[in-house]
BAFI-3210 file (N, C-alpha, C; in Angstrom, 3 decimals, decimal comma, padded with zeros to 6 digits):
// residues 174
n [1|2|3|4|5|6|7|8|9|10|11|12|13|14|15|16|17|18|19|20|21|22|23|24|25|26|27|28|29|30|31|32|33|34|35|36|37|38|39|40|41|42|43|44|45|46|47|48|49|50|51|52|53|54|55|56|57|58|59|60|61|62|63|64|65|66|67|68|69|70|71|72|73|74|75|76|77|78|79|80|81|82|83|84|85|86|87|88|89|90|91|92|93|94|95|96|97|98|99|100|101|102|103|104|105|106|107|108|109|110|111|112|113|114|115|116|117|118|119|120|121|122|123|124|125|126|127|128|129|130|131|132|133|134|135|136|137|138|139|140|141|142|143|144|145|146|147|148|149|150|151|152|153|154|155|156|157|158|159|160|161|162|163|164|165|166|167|168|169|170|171|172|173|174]
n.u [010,676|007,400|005,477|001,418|-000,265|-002,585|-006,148|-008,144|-010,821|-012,738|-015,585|-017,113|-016,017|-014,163|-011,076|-008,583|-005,194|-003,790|-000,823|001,178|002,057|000,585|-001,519|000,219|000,832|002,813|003,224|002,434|004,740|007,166|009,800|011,951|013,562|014,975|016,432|019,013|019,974|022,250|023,382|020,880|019,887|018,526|015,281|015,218|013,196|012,659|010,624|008,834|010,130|011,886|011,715|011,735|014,515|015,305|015,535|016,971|019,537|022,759|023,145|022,226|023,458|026,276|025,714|023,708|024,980|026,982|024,938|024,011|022,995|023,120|023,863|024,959|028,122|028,086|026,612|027,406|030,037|028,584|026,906|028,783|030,197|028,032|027,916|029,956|030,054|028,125|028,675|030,736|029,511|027,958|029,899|031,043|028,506|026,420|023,139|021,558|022,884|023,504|021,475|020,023|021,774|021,306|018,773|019,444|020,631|018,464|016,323|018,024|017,892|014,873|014,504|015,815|014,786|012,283|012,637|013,439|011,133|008,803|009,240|011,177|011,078|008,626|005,703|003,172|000,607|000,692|-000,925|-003,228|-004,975|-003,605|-003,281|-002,272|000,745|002,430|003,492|006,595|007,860|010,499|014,417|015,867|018,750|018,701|017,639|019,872|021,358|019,661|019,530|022,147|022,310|019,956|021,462|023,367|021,836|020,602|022,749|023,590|021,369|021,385|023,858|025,781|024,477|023,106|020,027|019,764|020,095|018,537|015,591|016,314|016,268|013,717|011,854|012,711|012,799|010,877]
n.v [136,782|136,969|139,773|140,108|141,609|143,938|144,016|143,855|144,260|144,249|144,827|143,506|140,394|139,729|137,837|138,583|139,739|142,416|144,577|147,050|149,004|150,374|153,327|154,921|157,160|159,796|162,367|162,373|160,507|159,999|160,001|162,498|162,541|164,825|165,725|166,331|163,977|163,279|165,969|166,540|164,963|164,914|164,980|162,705|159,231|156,405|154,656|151,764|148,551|148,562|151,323|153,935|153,239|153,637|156,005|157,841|160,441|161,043|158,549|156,512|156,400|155,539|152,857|151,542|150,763|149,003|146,710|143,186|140,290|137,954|135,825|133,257|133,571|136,373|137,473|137,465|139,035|141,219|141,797|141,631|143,892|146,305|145,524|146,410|148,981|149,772|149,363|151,081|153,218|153,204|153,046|156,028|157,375|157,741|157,501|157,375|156,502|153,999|152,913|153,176|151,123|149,017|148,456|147,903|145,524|143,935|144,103|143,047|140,208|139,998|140,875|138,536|136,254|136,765|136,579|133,660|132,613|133,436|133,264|134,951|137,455|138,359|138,916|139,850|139,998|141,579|142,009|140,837|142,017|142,206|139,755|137,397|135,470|132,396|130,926|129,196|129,105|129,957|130,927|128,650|129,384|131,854|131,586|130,888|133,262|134,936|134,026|134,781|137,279|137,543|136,447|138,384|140,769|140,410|140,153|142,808|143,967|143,277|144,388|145,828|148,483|149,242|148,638|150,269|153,252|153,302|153,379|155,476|157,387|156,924|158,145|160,790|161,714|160,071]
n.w [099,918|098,251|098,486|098,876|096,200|095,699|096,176|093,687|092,869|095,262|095,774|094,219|094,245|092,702|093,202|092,742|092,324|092,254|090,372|093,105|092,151|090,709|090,284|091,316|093,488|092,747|093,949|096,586|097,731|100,040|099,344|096,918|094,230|093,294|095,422|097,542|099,453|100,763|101,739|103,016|104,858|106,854|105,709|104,776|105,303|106,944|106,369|104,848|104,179|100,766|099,891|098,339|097,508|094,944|094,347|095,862|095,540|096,712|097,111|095,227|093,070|093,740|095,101|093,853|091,186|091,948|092,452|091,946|090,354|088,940|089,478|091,981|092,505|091,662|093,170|095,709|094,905|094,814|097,118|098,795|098,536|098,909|101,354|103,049|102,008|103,729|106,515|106,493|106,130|108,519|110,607|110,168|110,628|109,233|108,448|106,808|104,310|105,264|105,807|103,290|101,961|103,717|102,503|099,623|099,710|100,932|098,724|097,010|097,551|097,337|094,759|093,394|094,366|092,876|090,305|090,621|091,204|089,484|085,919|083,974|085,757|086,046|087,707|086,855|084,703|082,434|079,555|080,430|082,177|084,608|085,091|087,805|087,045|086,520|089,074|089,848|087,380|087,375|087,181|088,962|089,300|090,767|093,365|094,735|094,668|095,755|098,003|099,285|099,318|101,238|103,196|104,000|103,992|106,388|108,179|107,928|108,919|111,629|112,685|115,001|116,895|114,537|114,729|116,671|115,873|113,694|114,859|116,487|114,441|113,222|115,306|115,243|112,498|111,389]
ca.u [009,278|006,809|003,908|000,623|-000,950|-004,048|-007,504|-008,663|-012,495|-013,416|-016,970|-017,709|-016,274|-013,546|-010,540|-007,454|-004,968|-002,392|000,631|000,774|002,754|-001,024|-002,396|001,061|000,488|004,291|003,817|002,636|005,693|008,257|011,260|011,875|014,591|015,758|016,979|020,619|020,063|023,623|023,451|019,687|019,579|016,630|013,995|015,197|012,226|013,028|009,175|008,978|010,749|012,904|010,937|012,932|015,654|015,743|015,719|017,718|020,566|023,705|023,583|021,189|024,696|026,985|025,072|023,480|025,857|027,038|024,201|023,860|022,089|022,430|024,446|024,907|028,899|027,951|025,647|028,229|030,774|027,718|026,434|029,588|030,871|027,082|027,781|030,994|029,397|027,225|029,825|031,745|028,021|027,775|030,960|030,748|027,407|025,857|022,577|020,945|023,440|023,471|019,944|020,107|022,671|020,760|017,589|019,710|020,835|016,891|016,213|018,928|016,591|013,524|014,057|016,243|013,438|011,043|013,267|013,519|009,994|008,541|010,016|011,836|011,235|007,337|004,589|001,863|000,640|-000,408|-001,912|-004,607|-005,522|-002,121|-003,725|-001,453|001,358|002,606|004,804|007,563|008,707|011,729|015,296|016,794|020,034|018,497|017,086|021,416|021,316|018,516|020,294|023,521|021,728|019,379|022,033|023,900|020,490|020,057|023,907|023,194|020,038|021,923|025,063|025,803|024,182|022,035|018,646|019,467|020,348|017,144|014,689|016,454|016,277|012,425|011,230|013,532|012,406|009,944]
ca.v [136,465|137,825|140,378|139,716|142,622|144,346|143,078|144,814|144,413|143,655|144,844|142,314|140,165|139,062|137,631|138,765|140,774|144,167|145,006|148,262|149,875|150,976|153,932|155,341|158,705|160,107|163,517|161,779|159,356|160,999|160,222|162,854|162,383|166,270|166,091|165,381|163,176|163,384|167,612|167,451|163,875|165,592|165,076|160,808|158,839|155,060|154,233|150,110|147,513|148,809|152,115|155,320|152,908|153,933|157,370|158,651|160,550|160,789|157,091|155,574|156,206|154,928|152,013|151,204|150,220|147,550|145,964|142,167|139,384|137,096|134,473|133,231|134,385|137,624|137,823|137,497|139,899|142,575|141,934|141,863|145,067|146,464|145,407|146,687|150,400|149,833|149,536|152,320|154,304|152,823|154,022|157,004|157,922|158,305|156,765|157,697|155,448|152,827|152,311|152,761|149,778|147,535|148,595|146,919|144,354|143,668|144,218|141,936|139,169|140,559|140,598|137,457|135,413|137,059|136,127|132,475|132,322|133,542|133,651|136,513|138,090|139,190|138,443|139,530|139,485|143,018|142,171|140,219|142,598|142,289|138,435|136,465|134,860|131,127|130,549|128,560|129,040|130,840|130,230|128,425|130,131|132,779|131,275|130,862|134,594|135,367|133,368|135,203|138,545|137,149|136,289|139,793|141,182|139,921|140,946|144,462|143,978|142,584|145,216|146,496|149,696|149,086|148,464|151,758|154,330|153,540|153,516|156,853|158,461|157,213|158,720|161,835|162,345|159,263]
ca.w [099,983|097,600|099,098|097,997|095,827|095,785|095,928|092,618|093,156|096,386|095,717|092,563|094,435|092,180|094,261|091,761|092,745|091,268|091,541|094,199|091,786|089,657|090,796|092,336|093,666|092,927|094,607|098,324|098,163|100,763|098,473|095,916|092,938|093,005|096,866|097,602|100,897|101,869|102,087|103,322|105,615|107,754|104,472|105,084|105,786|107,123|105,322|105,271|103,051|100,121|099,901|098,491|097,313|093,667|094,036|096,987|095,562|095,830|097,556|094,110|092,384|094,578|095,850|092,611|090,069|092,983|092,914|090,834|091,096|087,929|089,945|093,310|092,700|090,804|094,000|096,416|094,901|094,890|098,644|100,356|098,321|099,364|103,173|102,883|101,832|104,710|107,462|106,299|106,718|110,122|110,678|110,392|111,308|107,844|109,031|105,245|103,687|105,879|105,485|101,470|101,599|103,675|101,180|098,602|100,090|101,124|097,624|096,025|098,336|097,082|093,665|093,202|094,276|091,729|089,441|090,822|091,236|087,754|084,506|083,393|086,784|085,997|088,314|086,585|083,240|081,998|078,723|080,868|083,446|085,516|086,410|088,101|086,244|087,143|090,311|089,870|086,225|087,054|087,038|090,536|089,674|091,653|094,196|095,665|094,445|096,712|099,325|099,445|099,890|102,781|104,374|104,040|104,661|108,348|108,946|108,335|110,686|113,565|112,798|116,317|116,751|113,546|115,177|117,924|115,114|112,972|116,474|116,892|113,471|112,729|116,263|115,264|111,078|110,581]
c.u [008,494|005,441|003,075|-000,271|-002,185|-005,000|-007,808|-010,372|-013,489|-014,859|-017,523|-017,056|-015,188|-011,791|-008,741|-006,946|-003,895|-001,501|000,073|001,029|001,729|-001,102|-001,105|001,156|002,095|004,455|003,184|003,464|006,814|009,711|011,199|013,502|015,297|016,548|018,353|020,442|021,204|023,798|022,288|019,424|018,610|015,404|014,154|014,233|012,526|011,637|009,579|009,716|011,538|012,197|011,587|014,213|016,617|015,878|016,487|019,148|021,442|024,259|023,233|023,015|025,777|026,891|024,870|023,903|026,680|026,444|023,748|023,415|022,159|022,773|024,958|026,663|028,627|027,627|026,133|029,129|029,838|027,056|027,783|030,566|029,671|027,222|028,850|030,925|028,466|027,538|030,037|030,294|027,826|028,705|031,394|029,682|026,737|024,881|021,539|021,568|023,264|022,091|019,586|020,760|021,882|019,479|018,014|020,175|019,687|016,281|016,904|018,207|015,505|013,188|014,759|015,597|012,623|011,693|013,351|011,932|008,971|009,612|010,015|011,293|009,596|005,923|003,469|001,678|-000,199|-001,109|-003,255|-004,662|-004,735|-002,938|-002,228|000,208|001,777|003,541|005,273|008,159|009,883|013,315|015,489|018,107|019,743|018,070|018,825|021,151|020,657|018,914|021,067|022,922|021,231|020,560|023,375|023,119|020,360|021,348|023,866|021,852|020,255|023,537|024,683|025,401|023,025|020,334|018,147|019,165|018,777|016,039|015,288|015,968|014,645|011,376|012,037|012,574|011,135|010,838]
c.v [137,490|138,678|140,176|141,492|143,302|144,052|144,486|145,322|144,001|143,491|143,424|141,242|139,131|139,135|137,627|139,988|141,838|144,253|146,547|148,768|150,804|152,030|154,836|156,235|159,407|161,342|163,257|161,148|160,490|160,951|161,316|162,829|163,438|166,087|165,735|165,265|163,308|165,195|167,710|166,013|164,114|164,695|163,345|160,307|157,279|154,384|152,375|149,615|149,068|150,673|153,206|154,854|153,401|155,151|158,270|159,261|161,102|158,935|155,958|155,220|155,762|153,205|151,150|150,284|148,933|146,340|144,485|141,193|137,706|135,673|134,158|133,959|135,816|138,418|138,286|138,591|141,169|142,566|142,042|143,503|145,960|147,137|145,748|148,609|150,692|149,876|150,402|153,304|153,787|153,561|155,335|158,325|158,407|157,219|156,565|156,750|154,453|151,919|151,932|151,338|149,095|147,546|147,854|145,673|143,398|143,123|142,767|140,346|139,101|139,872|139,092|136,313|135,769|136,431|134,681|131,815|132,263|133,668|134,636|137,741|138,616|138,241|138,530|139,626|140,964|143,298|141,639|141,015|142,505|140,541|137,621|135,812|133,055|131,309|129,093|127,715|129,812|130,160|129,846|128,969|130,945|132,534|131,118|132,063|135,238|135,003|134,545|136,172|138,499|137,306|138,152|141,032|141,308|140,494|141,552|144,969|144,034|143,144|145,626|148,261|150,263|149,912|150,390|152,545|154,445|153,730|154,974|158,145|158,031|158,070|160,538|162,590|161,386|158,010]
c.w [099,179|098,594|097,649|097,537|095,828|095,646|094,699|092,650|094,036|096,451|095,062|092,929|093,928|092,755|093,296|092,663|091,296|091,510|092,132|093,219|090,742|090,691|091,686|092,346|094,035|093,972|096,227|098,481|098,505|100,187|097,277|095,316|093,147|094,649|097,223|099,303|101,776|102,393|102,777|104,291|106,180|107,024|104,213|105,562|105,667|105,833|105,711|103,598|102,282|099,423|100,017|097,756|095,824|093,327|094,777|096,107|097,279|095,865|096,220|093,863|092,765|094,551|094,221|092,039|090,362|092,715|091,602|091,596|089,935|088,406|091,511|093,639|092,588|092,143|094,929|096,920|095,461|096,251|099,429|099,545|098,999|100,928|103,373|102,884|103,503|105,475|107,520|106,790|108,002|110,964|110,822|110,299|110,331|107,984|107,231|104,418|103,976|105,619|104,356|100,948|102,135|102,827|100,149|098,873|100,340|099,500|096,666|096,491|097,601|095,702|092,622|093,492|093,565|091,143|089,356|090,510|090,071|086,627|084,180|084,530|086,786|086,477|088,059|085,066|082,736|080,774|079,441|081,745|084,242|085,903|086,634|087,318|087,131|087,724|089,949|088,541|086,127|086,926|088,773|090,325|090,846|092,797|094,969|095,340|095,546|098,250|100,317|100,058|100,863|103,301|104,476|104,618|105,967|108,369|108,981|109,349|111,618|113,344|113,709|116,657|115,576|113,947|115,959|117,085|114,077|113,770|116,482|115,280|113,156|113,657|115,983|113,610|110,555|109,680]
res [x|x|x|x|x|x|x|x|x|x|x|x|x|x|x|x|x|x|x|x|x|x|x|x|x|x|x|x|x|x|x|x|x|x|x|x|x|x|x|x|x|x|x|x|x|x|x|x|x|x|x|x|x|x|x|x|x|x|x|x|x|x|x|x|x|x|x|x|x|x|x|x|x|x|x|x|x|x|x|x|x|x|x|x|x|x|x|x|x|x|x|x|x|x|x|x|x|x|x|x|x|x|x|x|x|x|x|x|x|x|x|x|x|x|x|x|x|x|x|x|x|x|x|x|x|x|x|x|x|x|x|x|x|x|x|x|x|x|x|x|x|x|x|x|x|x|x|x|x|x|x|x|x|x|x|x|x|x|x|x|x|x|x|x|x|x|x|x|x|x|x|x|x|x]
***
């Protein structure tokens, strides 16, 4: 599902929106690039949706290079190797990983419907003022792409112990 972006000019009145990603204030965002997450897990911040996902080492690199989307197989191989990473972090109590995997797995959802939804994956149009672009020039390959992941998505949701361990670590670090 796409979120809807920013009201740009609420004053004036004009009912367009932004992407969030304008105006992004890098040194308040609780992920930083230099931190190795797996030596410093404490400095982990759950945050909402896929938030932190591209920068967490040492999991980016790991996790990462996994991650595909161009086809509902392609999609497949790369969510259940994903949910597969994500176990093993369940497993043994690597609550930083676990979370990074279902982030991509969230993600592989996320952005496999952009992709379905607009053409060439881009929602807005940044020579015009970021306006809008047209919904539902994309490819439907992705839309099974987008599938696969949902449904890999919710299994790492409703992994046994899942739900407890994140309730414990956001009341613990946020």
């Amino acid at each position: 599902m796409d979120r809807p972006g920013k009201d740009i000019n609420a004053t004036a009145g004009i009912n367009a929106r932004r992407p969030s990603y304008l105006g992004f204030g890098k040194e308040k965002y609780a992920w930083k690039s230099d931190v190795d997450y797996r030596a410093h897990p404490e400095l982990y911040r759950v945050g909402k949706g896929e938030q932190g996902v591209l920068i967490c080492q040492p999991y980016k690199s790991v996790i990462g290079p996994l991650w595909r989307f161009k086809n509902p197989d392609i999609a497949l191989e790369s969510a259940e190797a994903i949910y597969e990473l994500f176990s093993g972090f369940m497993d043994v109590g690597d609550f930083v990983g676990a979370d990074l995997a279902r982030k991509y797995l969230q993600m592989g959802y996320t952005r496999a419907r952009r992709y379905a939804n607009y053409k060439g994956g881009r929602k807005y149009d940044k020579a015009n003022d970021y306006a809008m672009l047209e919904r539902g020039t994309g490819e439907q390959l992705k839309a099974g792409s987008a599938a696969v992941f949902y449904d890999y998505w919710q299994k790492a949701e409703d992994h046994p112990g899942y739900k407890r361990a994140k309730a414990d670590w956001k009341k613990a670090y946020g």
